[in-house]
N, C-alpha and C positions, 0 to 999 in steps of 0.2 A: 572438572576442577578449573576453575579460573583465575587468571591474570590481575596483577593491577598495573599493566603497562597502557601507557597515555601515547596513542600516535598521531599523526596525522592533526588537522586543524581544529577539528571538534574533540568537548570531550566526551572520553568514555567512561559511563556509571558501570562497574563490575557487580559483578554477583560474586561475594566472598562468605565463606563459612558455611553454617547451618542456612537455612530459612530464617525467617527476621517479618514474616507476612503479617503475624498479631500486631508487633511493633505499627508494623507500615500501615496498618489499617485503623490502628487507633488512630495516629497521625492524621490522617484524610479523614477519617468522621470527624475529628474535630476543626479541618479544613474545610471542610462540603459546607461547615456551619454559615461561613462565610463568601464561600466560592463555591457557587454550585457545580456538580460535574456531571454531565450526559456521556453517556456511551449509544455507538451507531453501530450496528451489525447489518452489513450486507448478509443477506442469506436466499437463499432458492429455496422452494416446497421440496426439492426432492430431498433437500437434506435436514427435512424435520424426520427423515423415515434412514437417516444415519446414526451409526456409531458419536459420530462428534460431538452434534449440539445436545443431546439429550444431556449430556455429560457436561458441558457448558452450561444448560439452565441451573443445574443441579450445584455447580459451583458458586454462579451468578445471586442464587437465595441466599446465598452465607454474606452475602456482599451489602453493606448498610450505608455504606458514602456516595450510591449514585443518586442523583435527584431524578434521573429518566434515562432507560433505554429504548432506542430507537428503534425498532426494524426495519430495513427497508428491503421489500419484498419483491423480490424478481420469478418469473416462468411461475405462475400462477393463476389458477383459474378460478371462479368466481365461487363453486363446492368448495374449492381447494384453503381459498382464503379463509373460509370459516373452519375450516379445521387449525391453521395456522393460529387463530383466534382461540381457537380452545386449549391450542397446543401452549401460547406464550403465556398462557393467563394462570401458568404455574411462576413466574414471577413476581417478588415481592414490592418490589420498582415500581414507580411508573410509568406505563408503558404505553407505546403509542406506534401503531403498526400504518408503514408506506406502502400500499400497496400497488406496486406501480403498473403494473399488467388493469388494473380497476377504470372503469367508464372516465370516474374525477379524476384520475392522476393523468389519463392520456388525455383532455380536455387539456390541461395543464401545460403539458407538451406544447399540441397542437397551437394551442393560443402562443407559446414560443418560437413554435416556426414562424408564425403570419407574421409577429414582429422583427424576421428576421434574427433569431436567438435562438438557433437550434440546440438545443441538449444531446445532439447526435445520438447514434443508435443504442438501442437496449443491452443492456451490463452494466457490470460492475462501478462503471468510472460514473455512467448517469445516476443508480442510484443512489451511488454515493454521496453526490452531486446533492440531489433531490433530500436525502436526509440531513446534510447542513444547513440545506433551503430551512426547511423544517424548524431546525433547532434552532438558528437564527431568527427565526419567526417569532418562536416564542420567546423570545428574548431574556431570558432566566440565567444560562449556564455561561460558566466563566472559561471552561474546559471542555472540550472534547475529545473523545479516544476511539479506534476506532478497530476492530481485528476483526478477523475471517471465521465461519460459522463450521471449517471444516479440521478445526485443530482438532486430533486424537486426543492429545496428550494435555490437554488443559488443564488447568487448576485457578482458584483465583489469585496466587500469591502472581500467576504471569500480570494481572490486571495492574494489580497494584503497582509493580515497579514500572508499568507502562505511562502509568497514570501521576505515577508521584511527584518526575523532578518536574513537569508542567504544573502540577496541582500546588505546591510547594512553594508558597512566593518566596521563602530564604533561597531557595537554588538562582529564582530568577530566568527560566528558561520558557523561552517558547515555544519548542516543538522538540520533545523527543522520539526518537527512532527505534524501533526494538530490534533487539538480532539473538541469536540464539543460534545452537548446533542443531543439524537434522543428521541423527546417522539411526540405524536400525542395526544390522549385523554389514551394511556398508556404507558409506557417502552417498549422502542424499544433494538437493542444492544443487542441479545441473549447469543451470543458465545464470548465479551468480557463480560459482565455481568456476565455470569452464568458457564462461561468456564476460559476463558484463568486466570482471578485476580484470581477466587478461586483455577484453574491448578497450577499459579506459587509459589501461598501462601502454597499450598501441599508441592511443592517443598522442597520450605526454609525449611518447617518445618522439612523432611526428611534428607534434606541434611546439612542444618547448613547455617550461615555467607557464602555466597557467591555473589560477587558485581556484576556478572551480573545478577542475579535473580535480586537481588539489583533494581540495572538500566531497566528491563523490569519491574517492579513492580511499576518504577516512573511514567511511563506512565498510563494519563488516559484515552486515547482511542487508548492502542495500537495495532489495527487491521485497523483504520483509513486508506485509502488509498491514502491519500492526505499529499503527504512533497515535503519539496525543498530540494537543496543538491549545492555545490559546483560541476562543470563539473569536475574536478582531481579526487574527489569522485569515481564517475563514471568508471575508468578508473580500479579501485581496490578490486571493491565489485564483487561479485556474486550473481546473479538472481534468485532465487528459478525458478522453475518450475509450479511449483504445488500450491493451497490453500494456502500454507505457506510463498507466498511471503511476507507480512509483515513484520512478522515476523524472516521471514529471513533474509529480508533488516535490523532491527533492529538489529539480531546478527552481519551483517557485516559492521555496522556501528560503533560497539560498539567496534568491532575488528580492527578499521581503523581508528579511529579519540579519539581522549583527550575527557574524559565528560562532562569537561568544555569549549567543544565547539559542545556540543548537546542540543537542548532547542525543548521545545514543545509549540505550539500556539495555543491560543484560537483565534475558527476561527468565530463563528458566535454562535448565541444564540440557536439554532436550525436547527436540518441535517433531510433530509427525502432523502429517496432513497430505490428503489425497495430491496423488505425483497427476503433472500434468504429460500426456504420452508423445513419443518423439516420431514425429511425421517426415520426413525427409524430403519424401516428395509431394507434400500436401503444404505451400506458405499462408493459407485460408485458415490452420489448425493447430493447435499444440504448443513444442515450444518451439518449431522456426518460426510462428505466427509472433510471438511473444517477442523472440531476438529483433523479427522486422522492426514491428513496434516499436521497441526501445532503442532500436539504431538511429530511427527515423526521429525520435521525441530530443536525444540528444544532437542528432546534425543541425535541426529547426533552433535548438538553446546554443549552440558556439554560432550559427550563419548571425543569428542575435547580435551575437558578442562581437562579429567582426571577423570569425572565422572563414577564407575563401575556401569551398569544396569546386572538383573538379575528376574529372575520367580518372586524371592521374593519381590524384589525391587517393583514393577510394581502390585502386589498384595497390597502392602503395600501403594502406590500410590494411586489405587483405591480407599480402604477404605478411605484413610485421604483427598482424593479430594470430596467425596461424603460427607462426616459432613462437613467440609467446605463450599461447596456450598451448602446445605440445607440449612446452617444456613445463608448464602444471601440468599437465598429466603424471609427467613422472615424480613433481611432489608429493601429489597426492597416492601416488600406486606405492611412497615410501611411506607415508603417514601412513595408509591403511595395512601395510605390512607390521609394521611395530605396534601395532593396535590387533592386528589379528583381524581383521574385518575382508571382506569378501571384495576383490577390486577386479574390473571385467576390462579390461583395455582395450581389447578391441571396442567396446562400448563406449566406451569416454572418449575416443579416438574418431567414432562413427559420429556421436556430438557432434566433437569439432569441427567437423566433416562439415555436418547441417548448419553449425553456427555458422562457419564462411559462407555458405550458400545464404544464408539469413543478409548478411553483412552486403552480399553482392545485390542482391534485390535490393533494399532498404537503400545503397547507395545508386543503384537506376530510377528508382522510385521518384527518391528525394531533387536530382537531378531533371529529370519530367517533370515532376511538380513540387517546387521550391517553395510554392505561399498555402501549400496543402496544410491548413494546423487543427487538427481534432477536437481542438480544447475548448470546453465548455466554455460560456462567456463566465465570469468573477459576476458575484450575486449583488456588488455595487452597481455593475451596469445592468440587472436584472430591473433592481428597485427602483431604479432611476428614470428607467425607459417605460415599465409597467407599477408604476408607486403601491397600488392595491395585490402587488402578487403575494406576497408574504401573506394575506391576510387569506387571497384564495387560498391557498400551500393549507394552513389550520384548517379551514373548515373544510378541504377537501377529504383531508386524514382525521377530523373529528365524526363526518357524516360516514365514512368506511368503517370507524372503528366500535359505533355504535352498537 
């Protein structure tokens, strides 16, 4: 059951009563009429042979206000792709598969390195990257949306409220953020839970009054992988690279557009999707790779702003992120009690544990190397520097999709 309480700088669109999905989807077909809408799915080959997406395409038919869905295809081999092919072609959409692992798509790459415009290494943040290339290419769609290929729990009423207060010129919004509950029989959400709210609350407290701590603080699921956005949007921001895409996307949103036209959705009562595993002593994997990351993508967005880091800073960091997050722990070991749900403390305890170890790296790291930044170049300085790439991007995903 949910709230209609408003906190923090942005606002937030509740999920209240029944479902309301019929309502919202006549809305947006008669929006699409005007304002085209594209959706992008990151996805991998091995998750056409899961539980999740079969269950997503199967939603995605009921679905009549997209003008196209994108795929963009990662760890794929060239048998593999054409099963992918037969697999998507149960979509009523128009569809248009990236196949980035493909001879044309790394041609593509390559020609990015020589011009110095590296799209950095293979994942999630490149191909994501690569499918606004895409959409922008075709220059049609007014929206884009974008969510993960590994939600259990899908339905399309999630799409819709993802997609609306963007899609909706009365809201006026340009980028909404989705968030949602993950529990099963306990608390799911490790590294926003027990990392990032108690990381940014350190923050504040070290650094003082400052509106983008602010503005990341309003978010309640900001690690979520699922927003829409304005296509101009697109044109201006920079992709992270690395685990810190989020969050990244969040700083160059927050960098790019008015607050009051950033809003975050509740998108469904309930989120399940594959848990990423806690490595402690592996920073290469999991989610201390993920906390590095996003230690690293937010120190690179305040040294921006003016923020001085130093030994001491990052020491002092440490301590005050670790009483902080201890003492969630024990809100949360209260919440899961009065819920009846399964709470493992020494486990959320062992997190914390790893998150500092995350924190400590990320702060040696950052420190070594201060002008290290992951992030794709913004596809204005793509077009600018290579004028005919957008038109390679089509006919490289036209000639693969034949």
């Amino acid at each position: 059951m949910s709230d209609f309480f408003q906190n923090g700088t942005i606002t937030t669109l509740h999920r209240l009563g029944a479902s309301n999905v019929e309502k919202l989807e006549e809305e947006l077909f008669e929006i699409s009429k005007k304002r085209k809408i594209s959706l992008v799915l990151p996805a991998l080959f091995s998750e056409l042979k899961g539980r999740a997406l079969p269950r997503i395409i199967k939603e995605l038919q009921k679905v009549k206000y997209l003008y196209q869905i994108v795929i963009t295809l990662g760890r794929t081999e060239k048998k593999e792709f054409k099963i992918a092919k037969d697999f998507f072609s149960a979509l009523l959409q128009k569809v248009s598969i990236i196949w980035n692992d493909g001879e044309r798509i790394q041609k593509l790459y390559k020609l990015l390195e020589k011009n110095e415009l590296s799209a950095g290494p293979d994942g999630k943040g490149r191909s994501t990257w690569m499918a606004y290339g895409y959409v922008l290419a075709d220059g049609e769609s007014d929206v884009i949306a974008l969510h993960d290929c590994d939600i259990l729990t899908y339905n399309r009423e999630l799409l819709a409220r993802l997609i609306y207060p963007v899609a909706n010129p009365n809201l006026n919004y340009e980028f909404s953020k989705g968030y949602y509950s993950r529990i099963t029989d306990r608390l799911h959400g490790r590294v926003t839970r027990l990392f990032f709210t108690p990381f940014i609350r350190a923050l504040r407290k070290i650094i003082g009054p400052n509106q983008f701590l602010e503005y990341l603080d309003s978010f309640r699921y900001p690690l979520a992988g699922e927003f829409s956005m304005i296509a101009d949007l697109i044109r201006n921001i920079r992709i992270p690279g690395d685990w810190g895409l989020e969050a990244g996307v969040l700083a160059e949103v927050y960098a790019n557009c008015s607050i009051h036209r950033i809003c975050q959705s509740d998108l469904t009562d309930n989120y399940e999707h594959k848990h990423q595993p806690l490595l402690p002593k592996d920073p290469q994997k999991g989610l201390l790779k993920m906390v590095i990351d996003i230690s690293k993508s937010l120190f690179r967005t305040l040294a921006r702003d003016g923020i001085v880091f130093s030994d001491g800073f990052f020491k002092t960091l440490g301590a005050t992120y670790s009483n902080i997050a201890m003492e969630t722990i024990l809100r949360y070991e209260n919440d899961a009690a009065i819920n009846s749900l399964v709470f493992d403390r020494h486990y959320e305890a062992l997190a914390v544990e790893t998150f500092i170890e995350g924190l400590r790296i990320a702060g040696e790291e950052f420190i070594k190397y201060p002008y290290s930044f992951p992030y794709i170049p913004r596809w204005r300085r793509i077009s600018s520097a290579i004028p005919n790439f957008f038109e390679m991007i089509l006919n490289a995903v036209k000639e693969d999709n034949k």
